[in-house]
Backbone as ProteinMPNN parsed JSONL, in Angstrom:
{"seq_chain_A": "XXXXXXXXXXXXXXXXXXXXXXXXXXXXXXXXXXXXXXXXXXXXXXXXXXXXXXXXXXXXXXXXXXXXXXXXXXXXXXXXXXXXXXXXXXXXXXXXXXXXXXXXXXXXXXXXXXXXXXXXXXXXXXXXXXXXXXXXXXXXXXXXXXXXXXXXXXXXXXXXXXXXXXXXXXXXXXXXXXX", "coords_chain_A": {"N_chain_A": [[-11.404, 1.442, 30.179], [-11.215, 0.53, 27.064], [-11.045, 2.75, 23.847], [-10.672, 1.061, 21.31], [-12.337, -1.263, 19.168], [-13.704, -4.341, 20.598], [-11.135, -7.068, 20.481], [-11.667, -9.894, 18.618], [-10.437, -12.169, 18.219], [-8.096, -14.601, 19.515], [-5.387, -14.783, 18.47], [-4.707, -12.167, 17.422], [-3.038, -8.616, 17.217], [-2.536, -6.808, 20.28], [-3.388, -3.192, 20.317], [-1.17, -0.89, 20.704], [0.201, 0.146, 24.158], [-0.777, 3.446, 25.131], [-1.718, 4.36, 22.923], [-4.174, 6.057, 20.81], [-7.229, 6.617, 19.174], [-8.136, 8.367, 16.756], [-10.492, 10.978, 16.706], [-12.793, 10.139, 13.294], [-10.518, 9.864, 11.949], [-7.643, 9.28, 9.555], [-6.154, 7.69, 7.828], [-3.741, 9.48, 7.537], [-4.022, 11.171, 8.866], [-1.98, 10.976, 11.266], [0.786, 13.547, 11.44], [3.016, 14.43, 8.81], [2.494, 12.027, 7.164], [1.653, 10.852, 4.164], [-0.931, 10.117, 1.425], [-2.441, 8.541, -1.379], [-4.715, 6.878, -3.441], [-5.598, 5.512, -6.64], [-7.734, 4.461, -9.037], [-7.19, 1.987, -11.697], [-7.335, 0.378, -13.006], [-7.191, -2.424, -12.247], [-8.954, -3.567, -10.972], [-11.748, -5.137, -12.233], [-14.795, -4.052, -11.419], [-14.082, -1.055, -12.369], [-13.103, 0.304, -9.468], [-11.5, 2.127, -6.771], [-7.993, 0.63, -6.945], [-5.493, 0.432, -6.373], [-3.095, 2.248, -4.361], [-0.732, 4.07, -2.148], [0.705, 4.987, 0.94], [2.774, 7.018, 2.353], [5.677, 7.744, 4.357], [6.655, 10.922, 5.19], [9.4, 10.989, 6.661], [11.588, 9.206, 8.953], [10.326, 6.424, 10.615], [8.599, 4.26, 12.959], [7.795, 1.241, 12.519], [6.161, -1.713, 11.583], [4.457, -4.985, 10.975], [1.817, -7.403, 10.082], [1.63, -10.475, 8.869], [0.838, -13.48, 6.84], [0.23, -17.063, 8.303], [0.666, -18.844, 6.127], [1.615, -21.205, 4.833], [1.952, -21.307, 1.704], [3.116, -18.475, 1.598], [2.109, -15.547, -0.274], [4.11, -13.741, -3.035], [4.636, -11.342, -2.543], [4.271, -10.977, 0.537], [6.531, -12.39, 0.835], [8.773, -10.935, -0.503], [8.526, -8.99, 1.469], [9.038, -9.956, 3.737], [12.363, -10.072, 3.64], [12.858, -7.682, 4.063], [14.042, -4.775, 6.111], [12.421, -4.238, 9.172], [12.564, -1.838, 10.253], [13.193, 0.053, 8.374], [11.385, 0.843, 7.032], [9.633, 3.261, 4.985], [7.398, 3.027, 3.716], [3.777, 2.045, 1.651], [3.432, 0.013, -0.896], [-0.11, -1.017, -2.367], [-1.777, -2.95, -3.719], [-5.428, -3.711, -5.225], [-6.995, -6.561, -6.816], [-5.48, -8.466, -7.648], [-3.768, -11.012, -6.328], [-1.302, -11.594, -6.421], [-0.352, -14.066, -5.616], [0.663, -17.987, -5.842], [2.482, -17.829, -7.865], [4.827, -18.257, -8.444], [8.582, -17.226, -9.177], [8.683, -15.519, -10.764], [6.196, -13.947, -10.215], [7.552, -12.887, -7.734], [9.22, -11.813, -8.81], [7.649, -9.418, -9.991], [6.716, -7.865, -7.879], [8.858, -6.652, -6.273], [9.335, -5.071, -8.775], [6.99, -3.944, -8.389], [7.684, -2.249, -5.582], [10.07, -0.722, -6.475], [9.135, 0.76, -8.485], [7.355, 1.969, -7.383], [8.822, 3.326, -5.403], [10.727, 4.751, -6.521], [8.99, 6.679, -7.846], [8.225, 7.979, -5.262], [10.585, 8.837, -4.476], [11.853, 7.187, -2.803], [14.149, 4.652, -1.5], [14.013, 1.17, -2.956], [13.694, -0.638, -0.993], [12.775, 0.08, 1.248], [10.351, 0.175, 0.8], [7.141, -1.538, 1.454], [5.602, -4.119, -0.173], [1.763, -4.594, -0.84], [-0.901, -6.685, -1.543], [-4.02, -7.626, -2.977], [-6.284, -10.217, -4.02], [-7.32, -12.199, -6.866], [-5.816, -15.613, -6.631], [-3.101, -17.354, -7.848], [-3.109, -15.732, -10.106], [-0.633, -13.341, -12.029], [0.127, -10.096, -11.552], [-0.585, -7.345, -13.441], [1.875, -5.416, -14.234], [0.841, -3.323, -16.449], [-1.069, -1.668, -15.883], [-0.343, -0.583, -13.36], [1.867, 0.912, -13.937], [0.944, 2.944, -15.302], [-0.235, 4.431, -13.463], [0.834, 5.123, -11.504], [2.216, 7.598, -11.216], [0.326, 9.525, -10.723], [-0.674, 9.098, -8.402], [1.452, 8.594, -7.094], [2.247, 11.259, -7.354], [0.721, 12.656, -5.669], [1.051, 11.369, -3.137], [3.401, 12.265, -2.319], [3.139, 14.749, -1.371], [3.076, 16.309, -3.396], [1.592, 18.292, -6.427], [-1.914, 17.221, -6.698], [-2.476, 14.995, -9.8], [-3.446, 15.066, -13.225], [-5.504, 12.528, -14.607], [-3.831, 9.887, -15.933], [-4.737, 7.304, -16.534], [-6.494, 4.536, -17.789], [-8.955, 4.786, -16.42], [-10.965, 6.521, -14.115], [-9.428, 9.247, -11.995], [-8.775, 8.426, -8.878], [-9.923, 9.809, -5.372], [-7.785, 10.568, -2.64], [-6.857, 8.304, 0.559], [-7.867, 11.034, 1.869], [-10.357, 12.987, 2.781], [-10.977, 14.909, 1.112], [-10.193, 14.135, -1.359], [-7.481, 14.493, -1.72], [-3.996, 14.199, -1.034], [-3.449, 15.072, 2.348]], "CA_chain_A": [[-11.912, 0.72, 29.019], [-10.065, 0.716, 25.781], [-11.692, 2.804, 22.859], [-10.707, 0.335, 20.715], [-13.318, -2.444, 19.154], [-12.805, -5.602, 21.64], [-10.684, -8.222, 19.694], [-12.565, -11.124, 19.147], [-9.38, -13.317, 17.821], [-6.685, -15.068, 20.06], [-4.157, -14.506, 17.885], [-4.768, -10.759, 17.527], [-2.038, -8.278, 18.465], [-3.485, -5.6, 20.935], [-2.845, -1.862, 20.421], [0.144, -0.796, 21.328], [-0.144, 0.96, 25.25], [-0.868, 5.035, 25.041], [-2.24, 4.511, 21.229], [-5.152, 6.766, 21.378], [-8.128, 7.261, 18.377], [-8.381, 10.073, 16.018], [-12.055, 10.404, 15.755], [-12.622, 11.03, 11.684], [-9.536, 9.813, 11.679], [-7.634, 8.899, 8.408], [-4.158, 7.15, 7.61], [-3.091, 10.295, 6.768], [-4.087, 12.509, 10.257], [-1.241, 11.711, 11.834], [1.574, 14.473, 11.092], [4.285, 13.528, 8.571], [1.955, 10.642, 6.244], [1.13, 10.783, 2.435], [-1.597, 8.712, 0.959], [-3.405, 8.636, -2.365], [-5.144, 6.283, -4.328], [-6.18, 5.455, -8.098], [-8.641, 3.339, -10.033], [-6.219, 1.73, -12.459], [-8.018, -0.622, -14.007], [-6.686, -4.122, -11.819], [-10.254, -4.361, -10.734], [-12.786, -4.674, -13.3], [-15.481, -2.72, -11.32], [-13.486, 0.247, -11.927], [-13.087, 0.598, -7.921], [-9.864, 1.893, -6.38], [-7.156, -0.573, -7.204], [-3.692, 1.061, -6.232], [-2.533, 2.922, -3.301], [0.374, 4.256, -1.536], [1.33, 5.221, 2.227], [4.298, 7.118, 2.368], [5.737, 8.781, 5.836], [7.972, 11.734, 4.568], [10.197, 11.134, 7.041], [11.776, 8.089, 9.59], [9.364, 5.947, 11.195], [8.539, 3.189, 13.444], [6.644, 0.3, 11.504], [5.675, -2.948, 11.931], [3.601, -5.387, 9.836], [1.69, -8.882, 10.11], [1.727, -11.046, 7.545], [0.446, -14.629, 6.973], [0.967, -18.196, 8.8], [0.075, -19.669, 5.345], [2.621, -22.241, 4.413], [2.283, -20.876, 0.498], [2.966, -17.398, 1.19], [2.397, -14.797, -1.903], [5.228, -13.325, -3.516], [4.749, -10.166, -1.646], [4.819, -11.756, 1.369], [8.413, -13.291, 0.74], [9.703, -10.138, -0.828], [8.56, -8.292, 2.496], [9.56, -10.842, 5.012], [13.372, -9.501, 3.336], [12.716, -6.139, 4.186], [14.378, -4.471, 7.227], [10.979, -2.891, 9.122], [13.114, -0.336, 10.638], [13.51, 1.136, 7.34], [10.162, 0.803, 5.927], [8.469, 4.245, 4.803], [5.917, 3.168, 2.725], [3.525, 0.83, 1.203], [2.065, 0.035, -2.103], [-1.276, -1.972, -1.994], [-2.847, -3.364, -4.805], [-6.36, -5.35, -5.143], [-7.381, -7.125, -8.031], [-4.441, -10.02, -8.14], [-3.203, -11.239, -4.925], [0.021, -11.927, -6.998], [0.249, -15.334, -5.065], [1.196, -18.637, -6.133], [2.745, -17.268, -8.717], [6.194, -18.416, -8.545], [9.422, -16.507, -9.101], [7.979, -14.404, -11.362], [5.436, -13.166, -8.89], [8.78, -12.21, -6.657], [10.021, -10.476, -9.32], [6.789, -8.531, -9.956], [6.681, -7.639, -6.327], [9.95, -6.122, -6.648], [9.196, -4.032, -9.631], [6.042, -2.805, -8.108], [8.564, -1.751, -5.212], [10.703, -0.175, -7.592], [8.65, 1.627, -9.452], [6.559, 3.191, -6.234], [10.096, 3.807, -4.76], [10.99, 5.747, -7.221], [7.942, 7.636, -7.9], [8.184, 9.069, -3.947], [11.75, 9.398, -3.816], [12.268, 6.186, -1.805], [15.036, 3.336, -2.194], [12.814, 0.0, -2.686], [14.029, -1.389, 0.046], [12.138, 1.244, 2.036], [8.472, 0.1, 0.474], [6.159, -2.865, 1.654], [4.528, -4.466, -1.056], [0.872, -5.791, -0.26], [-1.703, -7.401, -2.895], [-4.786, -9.103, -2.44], [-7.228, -10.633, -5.102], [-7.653, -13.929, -7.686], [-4.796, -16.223, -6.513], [-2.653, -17.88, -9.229], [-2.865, -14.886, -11.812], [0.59, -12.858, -12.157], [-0.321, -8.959, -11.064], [-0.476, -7.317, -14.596], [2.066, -4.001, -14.418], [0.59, -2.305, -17.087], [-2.025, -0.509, -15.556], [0.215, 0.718, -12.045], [2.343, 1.714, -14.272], [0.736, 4.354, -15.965], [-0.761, 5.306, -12.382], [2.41, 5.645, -10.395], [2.424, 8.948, -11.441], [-0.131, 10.384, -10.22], [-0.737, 8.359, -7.274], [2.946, 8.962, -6.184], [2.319, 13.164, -6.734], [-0.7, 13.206, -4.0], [1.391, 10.809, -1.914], [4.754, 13.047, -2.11], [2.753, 16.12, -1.475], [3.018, 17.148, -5.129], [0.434, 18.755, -6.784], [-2.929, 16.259, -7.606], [-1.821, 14.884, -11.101], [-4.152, 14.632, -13.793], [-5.609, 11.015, -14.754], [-3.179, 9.341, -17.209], [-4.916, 5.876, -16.439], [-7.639, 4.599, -18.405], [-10.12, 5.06, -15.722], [-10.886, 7.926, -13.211], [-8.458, 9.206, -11.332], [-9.507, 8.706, -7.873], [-9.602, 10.075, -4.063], [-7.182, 9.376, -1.647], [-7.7, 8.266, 1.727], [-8.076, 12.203, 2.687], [-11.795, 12.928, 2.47], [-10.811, 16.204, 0.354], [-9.464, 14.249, -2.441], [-5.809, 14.768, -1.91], [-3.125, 13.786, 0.019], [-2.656, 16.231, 2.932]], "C_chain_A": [[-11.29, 1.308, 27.757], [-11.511, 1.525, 24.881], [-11.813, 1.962, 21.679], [-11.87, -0.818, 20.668], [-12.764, -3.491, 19.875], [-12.507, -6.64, 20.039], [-11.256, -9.631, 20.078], [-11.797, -12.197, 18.34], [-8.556, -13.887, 18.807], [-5.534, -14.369, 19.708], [-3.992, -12.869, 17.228], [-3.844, -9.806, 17.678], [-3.26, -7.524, 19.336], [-3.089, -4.389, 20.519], [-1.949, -1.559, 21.798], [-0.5, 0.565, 22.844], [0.192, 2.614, 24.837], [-1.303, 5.227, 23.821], [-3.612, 5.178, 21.65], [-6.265, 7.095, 19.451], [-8.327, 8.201, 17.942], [-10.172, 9.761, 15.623], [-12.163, 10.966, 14.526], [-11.312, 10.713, 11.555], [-9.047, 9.126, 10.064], [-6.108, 8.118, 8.503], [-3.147, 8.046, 7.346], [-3.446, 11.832, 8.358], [-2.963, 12.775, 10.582], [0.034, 12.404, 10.979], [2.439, 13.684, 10.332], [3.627, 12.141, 7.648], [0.954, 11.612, 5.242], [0.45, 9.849, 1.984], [-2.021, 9.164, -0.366], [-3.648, 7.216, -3.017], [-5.886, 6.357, -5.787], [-6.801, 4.594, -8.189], [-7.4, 3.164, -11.62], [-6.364, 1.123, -13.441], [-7.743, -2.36, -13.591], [-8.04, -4.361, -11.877], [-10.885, -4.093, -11.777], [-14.256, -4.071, -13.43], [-15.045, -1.08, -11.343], [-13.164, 1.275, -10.354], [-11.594, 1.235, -7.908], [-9.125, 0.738, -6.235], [-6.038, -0.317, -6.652], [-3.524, 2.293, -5.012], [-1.188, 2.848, -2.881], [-0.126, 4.883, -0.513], [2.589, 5.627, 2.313], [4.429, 8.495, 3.63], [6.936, 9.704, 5.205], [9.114, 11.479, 5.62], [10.363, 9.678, 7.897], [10.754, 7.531, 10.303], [9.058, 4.274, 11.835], [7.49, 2.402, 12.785], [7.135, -1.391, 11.605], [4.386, -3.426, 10.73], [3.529, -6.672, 10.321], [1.132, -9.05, 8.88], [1.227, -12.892, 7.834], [0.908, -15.632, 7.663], [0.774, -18.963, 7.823], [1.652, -20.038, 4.939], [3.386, -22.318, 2.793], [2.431, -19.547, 0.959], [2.841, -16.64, -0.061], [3.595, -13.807, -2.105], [5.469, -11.807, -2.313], [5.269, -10.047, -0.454], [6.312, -12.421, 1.978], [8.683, -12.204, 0.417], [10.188, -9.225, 0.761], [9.164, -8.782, 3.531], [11.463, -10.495, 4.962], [13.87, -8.384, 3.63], [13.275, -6.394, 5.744], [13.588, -3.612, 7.616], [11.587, -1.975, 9.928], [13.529, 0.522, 9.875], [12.535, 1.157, 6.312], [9.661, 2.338, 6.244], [7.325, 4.572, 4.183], [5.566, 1.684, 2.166], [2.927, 0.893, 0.12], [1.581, -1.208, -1.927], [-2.083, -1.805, -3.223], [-3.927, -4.392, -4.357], [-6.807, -5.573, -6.257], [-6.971, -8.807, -8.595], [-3.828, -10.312, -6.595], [-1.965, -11.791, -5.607], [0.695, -13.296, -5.697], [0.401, -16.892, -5.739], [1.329, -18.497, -7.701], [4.586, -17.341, -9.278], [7.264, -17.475, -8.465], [9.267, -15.186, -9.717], [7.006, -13.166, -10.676], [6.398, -12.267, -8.01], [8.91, -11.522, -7.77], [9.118, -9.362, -10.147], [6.295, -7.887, -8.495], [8.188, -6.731, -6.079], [10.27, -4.987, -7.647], [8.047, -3.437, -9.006], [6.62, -2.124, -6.78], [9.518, -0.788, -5.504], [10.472, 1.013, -7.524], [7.939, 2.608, -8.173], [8.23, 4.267, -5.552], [10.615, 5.29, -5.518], [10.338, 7.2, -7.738], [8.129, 8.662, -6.615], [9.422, 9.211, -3.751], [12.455, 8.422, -2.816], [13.57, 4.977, -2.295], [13.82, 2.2, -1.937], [13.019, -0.793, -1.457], [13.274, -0.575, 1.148], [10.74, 1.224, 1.619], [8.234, -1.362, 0.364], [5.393, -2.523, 0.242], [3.284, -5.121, -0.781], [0.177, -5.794, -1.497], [-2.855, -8.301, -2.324], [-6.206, -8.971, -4.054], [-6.963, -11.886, -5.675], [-6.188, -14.506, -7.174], [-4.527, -17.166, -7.581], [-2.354, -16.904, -10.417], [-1.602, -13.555, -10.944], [-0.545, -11.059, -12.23], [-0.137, -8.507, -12.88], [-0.173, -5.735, -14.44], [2.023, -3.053, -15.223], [0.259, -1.3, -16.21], [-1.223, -0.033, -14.121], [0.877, 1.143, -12.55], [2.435, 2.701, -14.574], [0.244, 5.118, -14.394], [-0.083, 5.784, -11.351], [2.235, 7.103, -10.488], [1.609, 9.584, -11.26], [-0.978, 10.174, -8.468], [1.035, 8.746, -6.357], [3.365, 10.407, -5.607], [1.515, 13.432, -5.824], [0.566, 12.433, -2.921], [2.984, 11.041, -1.351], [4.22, 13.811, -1.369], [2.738, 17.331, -2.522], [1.609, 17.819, -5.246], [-0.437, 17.675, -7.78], [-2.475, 16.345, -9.304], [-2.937, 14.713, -11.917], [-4.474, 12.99, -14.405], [-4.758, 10.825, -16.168], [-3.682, 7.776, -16.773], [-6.37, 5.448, -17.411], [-9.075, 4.533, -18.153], [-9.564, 6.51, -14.981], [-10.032, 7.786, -12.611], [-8.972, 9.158, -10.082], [-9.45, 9.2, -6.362], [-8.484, 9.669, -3.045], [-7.723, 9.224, -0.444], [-8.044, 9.672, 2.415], [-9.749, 12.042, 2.023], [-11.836, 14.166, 1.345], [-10.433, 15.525, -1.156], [-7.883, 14.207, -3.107], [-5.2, 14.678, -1.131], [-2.945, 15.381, 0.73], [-1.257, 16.132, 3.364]], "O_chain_A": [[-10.95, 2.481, 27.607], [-12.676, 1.167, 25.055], [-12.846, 2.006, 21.011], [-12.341, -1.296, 21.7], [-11.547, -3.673, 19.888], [-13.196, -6.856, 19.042], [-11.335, -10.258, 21.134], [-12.453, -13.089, 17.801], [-7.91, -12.854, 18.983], [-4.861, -13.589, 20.382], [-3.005, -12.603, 16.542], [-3.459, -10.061, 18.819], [-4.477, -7.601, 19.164], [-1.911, -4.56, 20.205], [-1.945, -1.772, 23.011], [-1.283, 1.5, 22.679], [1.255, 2.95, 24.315], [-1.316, 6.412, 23.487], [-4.129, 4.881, 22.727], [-5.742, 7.874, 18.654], [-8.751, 9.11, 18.656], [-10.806, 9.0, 14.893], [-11.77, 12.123, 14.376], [-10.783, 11.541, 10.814], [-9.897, 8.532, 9.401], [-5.226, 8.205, 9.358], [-1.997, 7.75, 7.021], [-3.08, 12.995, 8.527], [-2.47, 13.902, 10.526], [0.322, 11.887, 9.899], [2.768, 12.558, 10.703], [4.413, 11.207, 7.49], [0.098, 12.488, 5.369], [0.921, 8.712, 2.003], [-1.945, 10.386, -0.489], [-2.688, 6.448, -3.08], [-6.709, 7.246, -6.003], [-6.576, 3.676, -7.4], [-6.972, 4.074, -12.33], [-5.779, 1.185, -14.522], [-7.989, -3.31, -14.335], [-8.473, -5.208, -12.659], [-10.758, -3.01, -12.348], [-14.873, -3.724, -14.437], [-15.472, -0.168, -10.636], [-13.05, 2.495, -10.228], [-10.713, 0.988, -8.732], [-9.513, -0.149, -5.473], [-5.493, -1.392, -6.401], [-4.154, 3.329, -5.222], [-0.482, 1.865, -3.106], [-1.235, 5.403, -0.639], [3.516, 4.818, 2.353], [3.809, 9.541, 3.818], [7.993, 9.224, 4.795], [10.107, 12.024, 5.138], [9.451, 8.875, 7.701], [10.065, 8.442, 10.762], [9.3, 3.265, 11.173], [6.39, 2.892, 12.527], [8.231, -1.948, 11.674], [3.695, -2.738, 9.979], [4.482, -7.25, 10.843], [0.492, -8.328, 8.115], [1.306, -13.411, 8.947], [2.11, -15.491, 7.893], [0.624, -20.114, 8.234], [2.598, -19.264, 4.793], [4.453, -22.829, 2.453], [1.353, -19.083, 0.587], [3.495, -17.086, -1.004], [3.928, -13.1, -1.154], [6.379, -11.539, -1.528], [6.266, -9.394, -0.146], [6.834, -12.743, 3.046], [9.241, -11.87, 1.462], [11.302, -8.897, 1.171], [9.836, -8.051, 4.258], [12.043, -10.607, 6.042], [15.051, -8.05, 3.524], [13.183, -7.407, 6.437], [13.526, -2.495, 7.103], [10.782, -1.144, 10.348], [14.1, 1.557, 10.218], [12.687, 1.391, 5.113], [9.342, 2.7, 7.376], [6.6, 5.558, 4.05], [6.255, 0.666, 2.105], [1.979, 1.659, -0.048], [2.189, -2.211, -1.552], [-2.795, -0.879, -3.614], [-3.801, -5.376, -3.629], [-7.1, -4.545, -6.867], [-7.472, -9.702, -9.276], [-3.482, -9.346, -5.915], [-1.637, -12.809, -4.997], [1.793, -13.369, -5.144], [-0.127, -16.611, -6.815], [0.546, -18.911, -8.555], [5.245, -16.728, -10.118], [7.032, -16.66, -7.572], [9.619, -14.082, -9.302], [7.109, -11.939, -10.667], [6.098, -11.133, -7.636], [8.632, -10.333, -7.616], [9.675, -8.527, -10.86], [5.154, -7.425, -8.458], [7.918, -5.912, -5.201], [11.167, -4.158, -7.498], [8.076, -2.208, -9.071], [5.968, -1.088, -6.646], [9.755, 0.036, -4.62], [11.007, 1.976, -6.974], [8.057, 3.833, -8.135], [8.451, 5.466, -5.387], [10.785, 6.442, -5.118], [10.843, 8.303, -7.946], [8.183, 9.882, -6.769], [9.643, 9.806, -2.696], [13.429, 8.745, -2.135], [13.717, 4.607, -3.46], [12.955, 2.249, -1.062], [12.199, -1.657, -1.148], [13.524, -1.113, 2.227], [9.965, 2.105, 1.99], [8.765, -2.183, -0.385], [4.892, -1.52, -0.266], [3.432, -6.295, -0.443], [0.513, -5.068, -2.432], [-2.794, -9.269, -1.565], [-6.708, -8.057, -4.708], [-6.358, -12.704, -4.981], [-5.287, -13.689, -7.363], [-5.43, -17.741, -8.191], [-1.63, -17.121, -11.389], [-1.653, -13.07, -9.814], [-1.63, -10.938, -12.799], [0.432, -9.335, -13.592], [-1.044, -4.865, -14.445], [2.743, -2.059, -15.133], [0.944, -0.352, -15.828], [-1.587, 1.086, -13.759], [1.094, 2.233, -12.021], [3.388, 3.466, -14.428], [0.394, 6.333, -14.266], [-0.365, 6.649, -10.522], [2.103, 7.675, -9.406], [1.902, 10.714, -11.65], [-1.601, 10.943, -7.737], [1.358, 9.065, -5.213], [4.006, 10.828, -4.645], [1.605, 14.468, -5.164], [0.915, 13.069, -1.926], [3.606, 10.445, -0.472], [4.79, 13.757, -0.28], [2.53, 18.545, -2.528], [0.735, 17.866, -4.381], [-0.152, 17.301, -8.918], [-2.211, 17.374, -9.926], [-3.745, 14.028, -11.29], [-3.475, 12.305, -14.625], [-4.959, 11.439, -17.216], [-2.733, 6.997, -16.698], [-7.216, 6.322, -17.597], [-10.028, 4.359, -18.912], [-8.558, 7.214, -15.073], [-9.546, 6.676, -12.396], [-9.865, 10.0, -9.986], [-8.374, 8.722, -6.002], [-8.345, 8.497, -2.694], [-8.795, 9.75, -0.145], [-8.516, 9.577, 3.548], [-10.182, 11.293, 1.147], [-12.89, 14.277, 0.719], [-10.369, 16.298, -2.112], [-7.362, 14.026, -4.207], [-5.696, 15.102, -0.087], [-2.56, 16.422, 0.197], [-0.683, 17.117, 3.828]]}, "name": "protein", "num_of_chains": 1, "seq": "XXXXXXXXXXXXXXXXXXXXXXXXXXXXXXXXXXXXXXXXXXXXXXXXXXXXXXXXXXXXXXXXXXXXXXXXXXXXXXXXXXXXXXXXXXXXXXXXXXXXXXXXXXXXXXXXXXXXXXXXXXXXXXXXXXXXXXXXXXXXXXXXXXXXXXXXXXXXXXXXXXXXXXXXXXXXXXXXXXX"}
């Protein structure tokens, strides 16, 4: 019997054979993965808004993505991507930066960029995901200012102080900081 919850979709994948449960586990257990997140200000409960995933080193990766007929910009930028050279992801919620036109692509592209650069990555090497209000254009003020300290937990830098105009906040480690 699988530890895994039973999938109660069709269209589901399954876990991949010999995949095994970290109990307490985090996105960041296994060996070799960087996470942190900020409150940025996308959402307007001041919640975490902004995250990164970044594997310091080569890695096997895979990703599903919509059967929706509008995909969101993200969506299309990623579907471009070669996933044998993905090491990371930035994930915003607040704007689902979807039907949003070209513009949307080319804010999907800068928030690529800009994470890329922050960890040391070429953009071509970071999934963009997004989810929130559909129709409104992602608004890169506020990851901007948070790249930077969201990108030093998820290097292995040293926790950055908040330059955002909310708290700076936890990452997925339970300590606070990217291990």
């Amino acid at each position: 019997m699988s530890a895994f919850a039973p999938v109660l979709r069709d269209d589901w994948l399954a876990a991949p054979e010999g995949l095994a449960l970290i109990p307490d586990g985090t996105v960041t257990s296994p060996a070799g993965f960087m996470a942190s997140g900020v409150a940025c200000g996308l959402k307007p409960s001041g919640a975490l808004d902004l995250g990164i995933l970044h594997a310091l080193g080569p890695v096997s990766s895979a990703y599903v993505d919509t059967t929706s007929a509008l995909p969101s910009a993200p969506v299309q930028r990623n579907r471009s991507l070669d996933t044998a050279r993905l090491r990371a992801v930035v994930v915003n919620a607040g704007t689902a930066n979807a039907a949003t036109g070209s513009p949307g692509l080319d804010d999907a592209h800068a928030m690529a960029a800009r994470a890329a650069a922050a960890i040391g990555l070429r953009p071509e090497e970071v999934a963009v995901c997004s989810t929130g209000t559909i129709g409104d254009r992602i608004d890169l003020t506020p990851p901007r200012r948070a790249s930077r300290p969201s990108a030093a937990r998820a290097s292995g830098g040293p926790s950055a102080p908040p330059t955002t105009p909310r708290r700076a906040a936890p990452s997925a480690c339970a300590s606070g900081a990217a291990r």
